[in-house]
C-alpha positions as CSV (number, residue, x, y, z in Angstrom):
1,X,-16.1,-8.8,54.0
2,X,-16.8,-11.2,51.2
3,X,-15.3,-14.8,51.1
4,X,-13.1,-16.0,49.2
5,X,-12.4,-19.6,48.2
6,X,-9.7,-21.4,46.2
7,X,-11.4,-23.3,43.1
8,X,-9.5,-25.7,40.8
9,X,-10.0,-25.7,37.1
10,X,-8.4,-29.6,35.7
11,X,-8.8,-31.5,32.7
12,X,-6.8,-34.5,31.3
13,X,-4.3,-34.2,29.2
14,X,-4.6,-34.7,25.7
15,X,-1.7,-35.9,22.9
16,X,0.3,-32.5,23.4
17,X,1.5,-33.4,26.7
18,X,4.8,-36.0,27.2
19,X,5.2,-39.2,28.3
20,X,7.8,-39.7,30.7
21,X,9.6,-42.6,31.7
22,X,7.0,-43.8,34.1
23,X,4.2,-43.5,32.2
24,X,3.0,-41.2,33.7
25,X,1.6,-37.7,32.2
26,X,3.6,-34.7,33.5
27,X,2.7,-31.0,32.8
28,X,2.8,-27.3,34.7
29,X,0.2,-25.4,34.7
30,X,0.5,-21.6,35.0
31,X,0.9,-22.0,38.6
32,X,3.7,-24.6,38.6
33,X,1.7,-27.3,40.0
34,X,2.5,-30.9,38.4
35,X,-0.4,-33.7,38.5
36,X,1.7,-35.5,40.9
37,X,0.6,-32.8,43.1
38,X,-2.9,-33.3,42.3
39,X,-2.8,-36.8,42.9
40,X,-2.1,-35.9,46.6
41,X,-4.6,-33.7,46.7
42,X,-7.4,-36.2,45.7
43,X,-7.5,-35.7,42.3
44,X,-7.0,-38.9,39.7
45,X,-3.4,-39.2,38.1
46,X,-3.7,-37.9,34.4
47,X,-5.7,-34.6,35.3
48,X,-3.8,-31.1,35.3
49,X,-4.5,-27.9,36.9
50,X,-5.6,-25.2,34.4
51,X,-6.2,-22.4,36.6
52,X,-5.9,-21.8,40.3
53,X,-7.1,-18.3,41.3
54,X,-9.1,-16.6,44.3
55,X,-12.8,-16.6,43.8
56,X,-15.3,-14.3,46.0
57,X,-18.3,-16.4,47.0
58,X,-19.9,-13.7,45.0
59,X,-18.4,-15.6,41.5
60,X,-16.8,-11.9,40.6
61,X,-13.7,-11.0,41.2
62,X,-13.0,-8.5,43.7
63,X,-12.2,-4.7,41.8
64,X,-9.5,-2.2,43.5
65,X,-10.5,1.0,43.8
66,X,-8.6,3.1,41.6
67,X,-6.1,5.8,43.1
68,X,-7.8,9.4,42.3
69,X,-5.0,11.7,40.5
70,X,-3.7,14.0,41.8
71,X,-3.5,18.1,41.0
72,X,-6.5,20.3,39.6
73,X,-8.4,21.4,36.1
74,X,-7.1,24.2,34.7
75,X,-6.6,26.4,31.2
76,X,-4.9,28.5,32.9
77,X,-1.4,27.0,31.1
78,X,1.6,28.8,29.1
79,X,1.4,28.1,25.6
80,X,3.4,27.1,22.8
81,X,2.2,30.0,20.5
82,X,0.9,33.8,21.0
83,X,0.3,37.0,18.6
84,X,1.6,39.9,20.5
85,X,5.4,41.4,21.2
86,X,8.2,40.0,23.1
87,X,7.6,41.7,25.8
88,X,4.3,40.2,25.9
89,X,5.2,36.4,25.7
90,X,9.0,36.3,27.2
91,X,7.4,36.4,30.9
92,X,5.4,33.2,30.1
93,X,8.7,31.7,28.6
94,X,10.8,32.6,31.5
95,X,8.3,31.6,34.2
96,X,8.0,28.0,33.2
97,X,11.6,27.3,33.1
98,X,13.5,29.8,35.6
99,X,12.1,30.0,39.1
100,X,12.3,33.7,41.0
101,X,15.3,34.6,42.9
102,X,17.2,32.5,40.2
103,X,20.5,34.9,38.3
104,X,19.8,35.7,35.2
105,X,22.4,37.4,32.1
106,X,20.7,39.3,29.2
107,X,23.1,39.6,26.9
108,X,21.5,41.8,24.3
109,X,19.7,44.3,26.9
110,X,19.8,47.2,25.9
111,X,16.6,49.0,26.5
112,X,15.5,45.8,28.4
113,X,11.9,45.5,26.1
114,X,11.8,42.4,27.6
115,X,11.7,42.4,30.8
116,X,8.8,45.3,31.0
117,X,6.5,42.9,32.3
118,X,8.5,41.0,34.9
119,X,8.9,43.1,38.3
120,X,12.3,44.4,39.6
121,X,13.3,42.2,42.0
122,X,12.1,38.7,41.1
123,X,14.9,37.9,39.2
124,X,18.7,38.7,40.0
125,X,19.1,40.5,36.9
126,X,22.9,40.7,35.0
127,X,22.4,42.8,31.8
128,X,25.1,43.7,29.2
129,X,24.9,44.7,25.4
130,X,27.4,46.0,22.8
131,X,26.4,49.7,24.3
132,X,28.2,49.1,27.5
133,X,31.1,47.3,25.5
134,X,30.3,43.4,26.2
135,X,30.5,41.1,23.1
136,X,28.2,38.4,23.8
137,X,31.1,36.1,22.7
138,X,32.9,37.4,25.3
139,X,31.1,37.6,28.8
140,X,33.1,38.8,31.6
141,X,30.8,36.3,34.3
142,X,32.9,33.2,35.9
143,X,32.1,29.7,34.7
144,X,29.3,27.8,35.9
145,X,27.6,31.1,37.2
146,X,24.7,31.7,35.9
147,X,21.2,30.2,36.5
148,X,20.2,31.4,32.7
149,X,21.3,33.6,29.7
150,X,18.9,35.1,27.7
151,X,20.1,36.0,23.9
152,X,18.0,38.3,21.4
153,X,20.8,39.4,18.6
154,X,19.7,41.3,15.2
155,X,18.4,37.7,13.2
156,X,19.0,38.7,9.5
157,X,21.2,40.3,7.3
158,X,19.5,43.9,5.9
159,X,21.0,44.1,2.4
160,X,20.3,47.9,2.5
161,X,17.4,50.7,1.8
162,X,14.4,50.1,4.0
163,X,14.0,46.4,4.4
164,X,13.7,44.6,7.6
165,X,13.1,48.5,9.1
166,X,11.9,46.9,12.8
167,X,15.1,44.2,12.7
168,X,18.4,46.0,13.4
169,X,21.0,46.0,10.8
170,X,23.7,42.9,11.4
171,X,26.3,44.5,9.4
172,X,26.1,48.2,11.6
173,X,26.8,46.0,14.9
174,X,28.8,43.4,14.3
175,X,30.9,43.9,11.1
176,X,33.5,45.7,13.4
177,X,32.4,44.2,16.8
178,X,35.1,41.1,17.1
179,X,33.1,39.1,14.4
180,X,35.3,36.5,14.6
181,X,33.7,35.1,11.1
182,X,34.7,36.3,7.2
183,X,31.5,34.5,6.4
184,X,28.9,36.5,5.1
185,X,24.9,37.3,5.3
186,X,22.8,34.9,7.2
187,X,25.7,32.1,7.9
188,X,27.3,35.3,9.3
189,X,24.2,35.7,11.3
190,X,24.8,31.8,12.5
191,X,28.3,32.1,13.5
192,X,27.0,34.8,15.7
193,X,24.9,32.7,17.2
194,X,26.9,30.0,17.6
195,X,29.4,31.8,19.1
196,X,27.4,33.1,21.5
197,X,25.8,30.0,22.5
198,X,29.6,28.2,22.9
199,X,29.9,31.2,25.4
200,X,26.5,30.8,27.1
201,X,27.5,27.2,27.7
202,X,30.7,28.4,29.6
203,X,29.0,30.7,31.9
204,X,25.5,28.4,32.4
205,X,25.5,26.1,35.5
206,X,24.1,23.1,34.6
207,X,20.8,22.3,34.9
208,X,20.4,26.2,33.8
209,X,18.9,27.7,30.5
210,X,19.6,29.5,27.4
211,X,16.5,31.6,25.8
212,X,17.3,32.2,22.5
213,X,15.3,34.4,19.8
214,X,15.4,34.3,15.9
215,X,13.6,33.9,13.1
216,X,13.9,32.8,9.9
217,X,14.8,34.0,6.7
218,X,14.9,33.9,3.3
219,X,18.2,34.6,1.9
220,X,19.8,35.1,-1.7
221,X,16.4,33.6,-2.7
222,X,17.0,30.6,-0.5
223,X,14.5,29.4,2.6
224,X,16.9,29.4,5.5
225,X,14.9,28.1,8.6
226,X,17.0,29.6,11.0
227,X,15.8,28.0,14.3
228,X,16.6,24.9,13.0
229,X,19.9,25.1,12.2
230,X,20.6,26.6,15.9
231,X,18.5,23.2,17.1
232,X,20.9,21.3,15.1
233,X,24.1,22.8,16.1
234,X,23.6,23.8,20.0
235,X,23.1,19.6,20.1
236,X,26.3,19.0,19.1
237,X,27.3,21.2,21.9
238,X,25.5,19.6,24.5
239,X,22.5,22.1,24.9
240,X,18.8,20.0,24.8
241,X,16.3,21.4,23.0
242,X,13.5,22.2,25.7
243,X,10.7,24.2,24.0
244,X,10.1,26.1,21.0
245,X,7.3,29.1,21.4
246,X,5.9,30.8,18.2
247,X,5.7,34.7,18.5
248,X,3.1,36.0,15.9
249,X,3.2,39.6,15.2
250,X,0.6,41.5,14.9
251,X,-0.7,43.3,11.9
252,X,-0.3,42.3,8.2
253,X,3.7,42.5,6.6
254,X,4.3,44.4,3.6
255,X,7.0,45.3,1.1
256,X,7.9,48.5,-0.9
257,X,8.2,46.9,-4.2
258,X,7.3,43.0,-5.6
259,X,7.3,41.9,-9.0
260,X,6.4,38.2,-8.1
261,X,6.2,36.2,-4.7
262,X,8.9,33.2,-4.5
263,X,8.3,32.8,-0.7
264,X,6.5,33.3,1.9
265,X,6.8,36.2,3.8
266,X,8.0,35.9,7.3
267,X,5.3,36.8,9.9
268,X,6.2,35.1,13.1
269,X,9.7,34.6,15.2
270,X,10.8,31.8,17.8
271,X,11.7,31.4,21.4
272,X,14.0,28.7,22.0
273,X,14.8,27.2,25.1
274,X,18.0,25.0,25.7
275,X,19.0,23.0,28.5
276,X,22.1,22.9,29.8
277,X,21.7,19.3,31.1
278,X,22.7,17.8,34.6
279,X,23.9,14.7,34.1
280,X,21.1,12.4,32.8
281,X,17.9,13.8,34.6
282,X,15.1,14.7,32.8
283,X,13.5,17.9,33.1
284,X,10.4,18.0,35.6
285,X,9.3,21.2,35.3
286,X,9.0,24.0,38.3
287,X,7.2,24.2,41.6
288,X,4.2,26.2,41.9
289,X,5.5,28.4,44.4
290,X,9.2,28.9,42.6
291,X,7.4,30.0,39.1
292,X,6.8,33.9,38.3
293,X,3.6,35.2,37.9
294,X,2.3,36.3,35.0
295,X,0.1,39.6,34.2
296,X,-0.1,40.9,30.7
297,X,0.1,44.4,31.8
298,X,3.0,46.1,32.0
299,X,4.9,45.8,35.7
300,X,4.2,49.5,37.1
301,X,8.1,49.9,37.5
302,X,8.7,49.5,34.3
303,X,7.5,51.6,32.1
304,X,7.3,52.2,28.1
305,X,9.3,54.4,27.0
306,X,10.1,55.2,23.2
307,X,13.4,53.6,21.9
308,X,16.5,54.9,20.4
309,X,16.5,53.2,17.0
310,X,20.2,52.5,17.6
311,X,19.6,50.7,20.4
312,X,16.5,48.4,19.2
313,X,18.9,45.8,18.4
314,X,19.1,45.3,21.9
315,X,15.6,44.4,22.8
């Protein structure tokens, strides 16, 4: 063990210091000690004590060893952006923020695209859709009871003819579905939304989540940045914004007909995820052993299967 001994630093003190009534020069070093003190010590009335500190025999100062940290290196991590399908990146978005065993309400199943690469069985799976005659504005669950809703509506308007062929039709399913909204186009689209999410927020427990899909549009020749606007307006209803996960499709976009490019042309979509908070605690993020793991081949039991086109709204 090396020794250590005390060493005392003085000087006198110069014009900055006071005089006090006595005559006698008072001042504190760092360490609170006056030169009153000093003086008992030995040391001549007028001197001050600069610096009082341990010093090894060694003249260095003794170094702690630092605390290792803890966990492992890895790259095998979720990320915030992927080219591929839903179905393809909505197991990495659900596994980081829902742990197995938790309940969980699609909204918009339908053909449940989805889920084709999470296992039956990990999740307590509630699933509705405008097929089996559940508005998503309108849930039939109890409050407070579900762990997470999951949300994937049609995300533009499709003004006619053959545009936005692989995004559903707003208009055909919720024109005459309880719209609740005479607005029209995308802000039509938004009220949807927004109405949902008001609903979601009734039926989440809190500390649950709310995966939500869109994507952005141009509309009327005006950018609309849809996942924005949900940011925005889900804050004012209490919902924290979580993560945000970039869905690039694959393949190159096209149109039928162009006589001049204004914007640009939409080639990605969003995953949004939304906390319904617990009173002021943070989220830390799951445990190891309560997080779904991941393959990106499709779960054996459940397979592809072609879709209905009337029903690929519901994915």
């Amino acid at each position: 063990m090396v020794g250590v001994g005390l060493r005392f630093v003085v000087r006198r003190p110069s014009s900055m210091f006071a005089q006090t009534s006595r005559g006698t020069s008072r001042t504190r070093s760092t360490w609170g000690l006056s030169v009153d003190t000093c003086s008992a010590w030995g040391y001549q009335s007028g001197m001050t004590v600069e610096a009082l500190r341990p010093v090894p025999a060694s003249g260095t100062p003794p170094r702690q060893k630092r605390k290792p940290p803890s966990g492992a290196a890895t790259n095998d991590l979720v990320l915030s952006a992927y080219v591929g399908t839903n179905d393809l990146v909505f197991p990495h978005v659900i596994s980081l923020y829902v742990p197995v065993g938790a309940t969980v309400a699609d909204v918009t199943y339908g053909k449940g695209v989805f889920w084709r690469r999470v296992p039956k069985g990990v999740y307590n799976l509630v699933t509705s859709d405008l097929a089996s005659g559940v508005d998503c504005r309108r849930l039939p669950h109890a409050d407070c009871s579900m762990d997470c809703v999951v949300f994937d509506p049609p995300y533009m308007h499709t003004p006619g003819g053959t545009a936005h062929v692989g995004h559903q039709n707003f208009e055909a399913y919720y024109k005459n579905n309880v719209s609740q909204s005479e607005k029209k186009y995308h802000d039509a689209v938004l009220d949807l939304y927004f109405g949902a999410a008001r609903e979601a927020w009734r039926v989440l427990r809190e500390g649950g989540f709310y995966i939500v899909k869109c994507q952005d549009e141009v509309c009327a020749n005006r950018q609309r940045l849809s996942h924005v606007e949900i940011i925005n307006e889900l804050g004012r209803y209490g919902f924290i914004i979580e993560d945000l996960f970039v869905v690039l499709r694959n393949g190159k976009p096209g149109v039928s007909c162009i006589l001049r490019q204004a914007h640009a042309r939409k080639n990605n979509s969003y995953f949004l995820v939304f906390l319904k908070p617990k009173g002021k605690r943070r989220w830390m993020g799951l445990e190891p052993m309560d997080r779904l793991t991941v393959h990106d081949k499709p779960a054996p039991t459940a397979p592809i299967k072609e879709q209905e086109p009337v029903l690929d709204l519901f994915r």
